[in-house]
N, C-alpha and C positions, 0 to 999 in steps of 0.2 A: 137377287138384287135387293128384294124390300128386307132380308134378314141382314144384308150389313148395314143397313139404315140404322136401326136401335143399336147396334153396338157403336157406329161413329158417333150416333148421339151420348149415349154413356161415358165413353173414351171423351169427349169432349167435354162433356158435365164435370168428369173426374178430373179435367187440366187440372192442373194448380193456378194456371194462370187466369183460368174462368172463374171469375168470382162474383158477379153482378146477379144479384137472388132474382129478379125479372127475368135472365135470360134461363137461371135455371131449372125455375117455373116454369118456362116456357118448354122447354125441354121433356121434364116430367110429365108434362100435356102431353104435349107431341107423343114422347114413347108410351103412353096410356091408351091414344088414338089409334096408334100401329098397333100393340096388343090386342085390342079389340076386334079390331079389324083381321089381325091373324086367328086368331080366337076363330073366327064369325064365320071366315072363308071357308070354302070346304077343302 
């Protein structure tokens, strides 16, 4: 369940329709925060 999180986010990042650089900062955050955190887990 948390591995399709980072890919909806990507897939979402990548719209064409998404174009607002705050939201896609936001995003790169976000998927930074889940990497870590999968990273971190055992």
């Amino acid at each position: 369940m948390v591995a399709k999180i980072p890919m909806m986010a990507i897939t979402i990042s990548n719209s064409s329709r998404v174009k607002p650089l705050p939201f896609r900062i936001l995003i790169a955050r976000f998927l930074n925060v889940v990497k870590n955190k999968t990273l971190t887990a055992p």
